[in-house]
N, C-alpha and C positions, 0 to 999 in steps of 0.2 A: 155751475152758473155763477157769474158774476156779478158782483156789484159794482157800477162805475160811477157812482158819483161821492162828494164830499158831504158828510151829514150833519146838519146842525137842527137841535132839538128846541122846542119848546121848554125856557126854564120853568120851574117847578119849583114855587113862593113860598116861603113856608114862614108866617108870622112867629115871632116868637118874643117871651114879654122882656128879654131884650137887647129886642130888634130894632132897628130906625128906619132910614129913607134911603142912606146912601146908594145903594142896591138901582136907585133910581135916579139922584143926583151924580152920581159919580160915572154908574155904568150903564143908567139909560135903560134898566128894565121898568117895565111897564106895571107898577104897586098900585093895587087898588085899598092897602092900608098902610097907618105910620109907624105899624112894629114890627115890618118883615126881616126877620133875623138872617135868611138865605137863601138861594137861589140854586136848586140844586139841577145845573149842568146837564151831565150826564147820568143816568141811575138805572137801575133794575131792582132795588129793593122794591119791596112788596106792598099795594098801594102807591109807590112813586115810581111809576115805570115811564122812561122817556117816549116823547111822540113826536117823528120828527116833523120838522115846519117848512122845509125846503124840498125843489125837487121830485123828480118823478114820483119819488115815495112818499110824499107828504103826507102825512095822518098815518103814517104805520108807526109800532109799538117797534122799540129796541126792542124787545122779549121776541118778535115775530120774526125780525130780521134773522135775531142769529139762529132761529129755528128753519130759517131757509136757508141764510147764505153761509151756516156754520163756519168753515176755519178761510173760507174767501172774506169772511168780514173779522174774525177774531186773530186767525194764523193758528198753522195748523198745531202750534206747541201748546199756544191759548189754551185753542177747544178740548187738546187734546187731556189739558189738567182739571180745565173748567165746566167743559160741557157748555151748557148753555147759560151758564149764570155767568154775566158781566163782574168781570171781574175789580172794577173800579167802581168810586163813586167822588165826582166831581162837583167842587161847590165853589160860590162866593160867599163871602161871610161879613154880616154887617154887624159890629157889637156897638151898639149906641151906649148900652151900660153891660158892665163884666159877665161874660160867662160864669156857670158856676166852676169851682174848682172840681174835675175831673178826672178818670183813669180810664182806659178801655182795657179790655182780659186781653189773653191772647189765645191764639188757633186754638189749642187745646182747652184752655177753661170755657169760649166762647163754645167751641162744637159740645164738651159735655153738658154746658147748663142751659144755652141757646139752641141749639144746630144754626148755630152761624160760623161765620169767619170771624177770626179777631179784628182788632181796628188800626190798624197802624196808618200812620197818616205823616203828610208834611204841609207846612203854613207856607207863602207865599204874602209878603206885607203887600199891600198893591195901595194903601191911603193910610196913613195915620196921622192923628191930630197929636198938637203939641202935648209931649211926658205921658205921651198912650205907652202901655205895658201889654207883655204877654207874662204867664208866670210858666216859667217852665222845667220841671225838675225840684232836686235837694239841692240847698247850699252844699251842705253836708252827710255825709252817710248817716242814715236814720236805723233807727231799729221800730217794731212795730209799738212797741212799749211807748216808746220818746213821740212818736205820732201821735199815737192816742191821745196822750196824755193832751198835746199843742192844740188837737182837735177838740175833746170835751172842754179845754181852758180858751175856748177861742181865739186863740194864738197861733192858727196854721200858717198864717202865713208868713211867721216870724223863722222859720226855718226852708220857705219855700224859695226858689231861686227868682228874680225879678229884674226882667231886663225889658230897658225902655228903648222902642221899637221906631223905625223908618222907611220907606220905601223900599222895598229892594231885599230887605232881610227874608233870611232864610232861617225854617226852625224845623228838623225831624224829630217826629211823637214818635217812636216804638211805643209796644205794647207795655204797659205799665208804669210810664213816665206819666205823674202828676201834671196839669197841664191845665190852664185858663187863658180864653179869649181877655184881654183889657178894654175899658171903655175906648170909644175912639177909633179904635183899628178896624180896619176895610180888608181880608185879603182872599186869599185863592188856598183849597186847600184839596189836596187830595190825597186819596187813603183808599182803604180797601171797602170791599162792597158789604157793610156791616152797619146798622145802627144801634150797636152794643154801648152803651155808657154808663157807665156808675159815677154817681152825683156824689160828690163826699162831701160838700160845703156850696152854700147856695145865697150866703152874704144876709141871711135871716130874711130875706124879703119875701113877701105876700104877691100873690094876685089880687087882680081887681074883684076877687069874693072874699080876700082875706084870707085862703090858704096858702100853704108853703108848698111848694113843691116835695115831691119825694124824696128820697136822699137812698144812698144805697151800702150803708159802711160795710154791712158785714160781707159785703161778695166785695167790696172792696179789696176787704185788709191784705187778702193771697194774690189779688191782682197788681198790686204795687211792687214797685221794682224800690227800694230804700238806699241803693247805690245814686253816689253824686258825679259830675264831670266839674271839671274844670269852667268849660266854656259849652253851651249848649247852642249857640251860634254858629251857623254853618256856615263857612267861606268860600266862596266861589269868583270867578273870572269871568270878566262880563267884557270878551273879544267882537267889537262888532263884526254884524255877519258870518259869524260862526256858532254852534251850539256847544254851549260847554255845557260839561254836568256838574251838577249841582249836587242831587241824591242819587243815589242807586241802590238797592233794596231790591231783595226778594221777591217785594213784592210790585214795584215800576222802576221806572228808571226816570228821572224828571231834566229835563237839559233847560238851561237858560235861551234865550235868542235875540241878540239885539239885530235888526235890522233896517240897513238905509236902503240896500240896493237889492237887484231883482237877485233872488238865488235859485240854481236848479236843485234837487236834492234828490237823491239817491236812495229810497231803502232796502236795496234788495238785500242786507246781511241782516236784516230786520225780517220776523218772524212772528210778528205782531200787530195789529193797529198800532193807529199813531192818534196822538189827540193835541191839537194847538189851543190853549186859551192865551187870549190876548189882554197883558195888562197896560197896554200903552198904546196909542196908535191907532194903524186902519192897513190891513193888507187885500191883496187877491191872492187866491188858492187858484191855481187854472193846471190841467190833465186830461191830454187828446180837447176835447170839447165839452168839457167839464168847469166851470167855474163856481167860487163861491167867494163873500165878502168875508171878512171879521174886524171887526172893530173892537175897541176897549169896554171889555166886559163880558165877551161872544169869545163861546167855545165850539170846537168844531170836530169832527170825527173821521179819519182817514181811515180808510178799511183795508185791510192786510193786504190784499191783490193791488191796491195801487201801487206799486213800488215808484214810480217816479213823479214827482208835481213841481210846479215854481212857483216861490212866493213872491209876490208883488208890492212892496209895499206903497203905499201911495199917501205915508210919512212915516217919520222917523217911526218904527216901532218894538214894543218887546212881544216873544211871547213865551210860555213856557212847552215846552215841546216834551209830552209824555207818552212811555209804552212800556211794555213788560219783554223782558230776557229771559232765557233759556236757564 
């Protein structure tokens, strides 16, 4: 059985203390409060299961779909690793004030202490205000000793790498890279289907009762990776009307997409859904008698058995074009 159409879900709000507006200024989602931190996309985690809003299938659960239309909507390599668990989870992210500093485990620490998957993820900048940061990684190689130590002397972030961020930029997390959203930044992130995090540092701030949030050091300390890079900036080519890639991983593959003109597209070497989120612009998705919108800030779901669509754009636009390889 088939599925022929393009899917695009109901986002999934999720306040957080901080979170701001952008989410609704920038990308037009529709916030019924002033601290929604994100906008979760696409999801199957548990309690956050997408529902879609468009089309024949309107009001069915992503959970249901791939229990019917198994590897016609995932591809048959997908289902065949995954089963029925979506294997992504796709967000916009609004940090009005800094995430905390964070880790995520990876497969192995997440499946023995969780039964999860690890978190590996990548950022996508889509807005940032003037001298906004992300922290990402060591300056320097660490040992656990020399952490601790910066950490009990509240001085983490005197050893932690910090780069002030723009449009356009590109940042891959693997599993155990140290890692914080900065005030200011808008972006696009996607990772694997896990809400695994350990908090290591949370900037000492309160809730509105006066508590602190949790903190997680000690499943930390083995989750941290204490090797440094050079540059943790990722460089990419940005060919109009072509997809370059950007990331490739294990776990997606993420292409860039700038587009002016109509393109035909082709996936039949593709063995996977496809997912477009849009951070600039306004296109048409159209296939056989199939159409769908997306605009800046709308993400959208191509199912394995499409192999051929044309994008339309109806202005200049970017998107990010992601799926999973063999």
């Amino acid at each position: 059985m088939k599925i022929n159409q393009f899917l695009k879900f109901t986002p999934i709000l999720k306040e957080k203390i901080w979170g701001g507006e952008k989410l609704k200024t920038q990308l037009g989602k529709k916030l019924t409060a002033s601290n929604v931190g994100e906008s979760w996309e696409i999801s199957t985690v548990e309690d956050a299961v997408s529902i879609v809003e468009n089309g024949a299938l309107a009001g069915e659960s992503l959970n249901n779909l791939i229990g019917l239309y198994k590897e016609e909507l995932l591809g048959k390599s997908v289902y065949a690793t995954f089963g029925t668990q979506f294997p992504l989870l796709i967000k916009f992210i609004d940090a009005k004030e800094a995430l905390s500093i964070q880790v995520h485990p990876n497969d192995l620490l997440a499946k023995e202490r969780h039964q999860s998957f690890g978190k590996t993820e990548m950022w996508y900048v889509v807005q940032a205000d003037a001298d906004a940061n992300l922290i990402v990684g060591f300056k320097e190689d660490e040992s656990p000793s020399s952490y601790l130590k910066h950490l009990e002397e509240h001085r983490l972030t005197e050893i932690l790498n910090i780069d002030k961020v723009v449009k356009g930029d590109v940042y891959f997390i693997p599993t155990g890279r140290v890692h914080a959203i900065g005030a200011g930044v808008l972006l696009a992130e996607i990772q694997q289907t896990s809400d695994i995090t350990y908090r290591i540092y949370d900037w000492d701030r309160k809730d509105s009762e006066g508590n602190s949030r949790e903190l997680h050091l000690n499943a930390a300390l083995d989750a941290i990776d204490y090797s440094s890079q050079e540059s943790y900036k990722t460089d990419y080519l940005k060919e109009e009307n072509t997809a370059t890639k950007v990331i490739s991983c294990p776990y997606f593959t993420t292409n860039f997409l700038p587009i002016s003109q109509r393109l035909e597209l082709d996936h039949s070497d593709l063995d996977s859904f496809v997912i477009y989120m849009c951070v600039a612009g306004k296109v048409r998705l159209a296939y056989q008698d199939c159409e769908a919108t997306l605009q800046m800030g709308e993400t959208i779901l191509v199912p394995a058995c499409i192999k051929t669509l044309s994008l339309i754009p109806e202005e200049f636009s970017e998107l990010l074009e992601v799926y999973l390889t063999n």
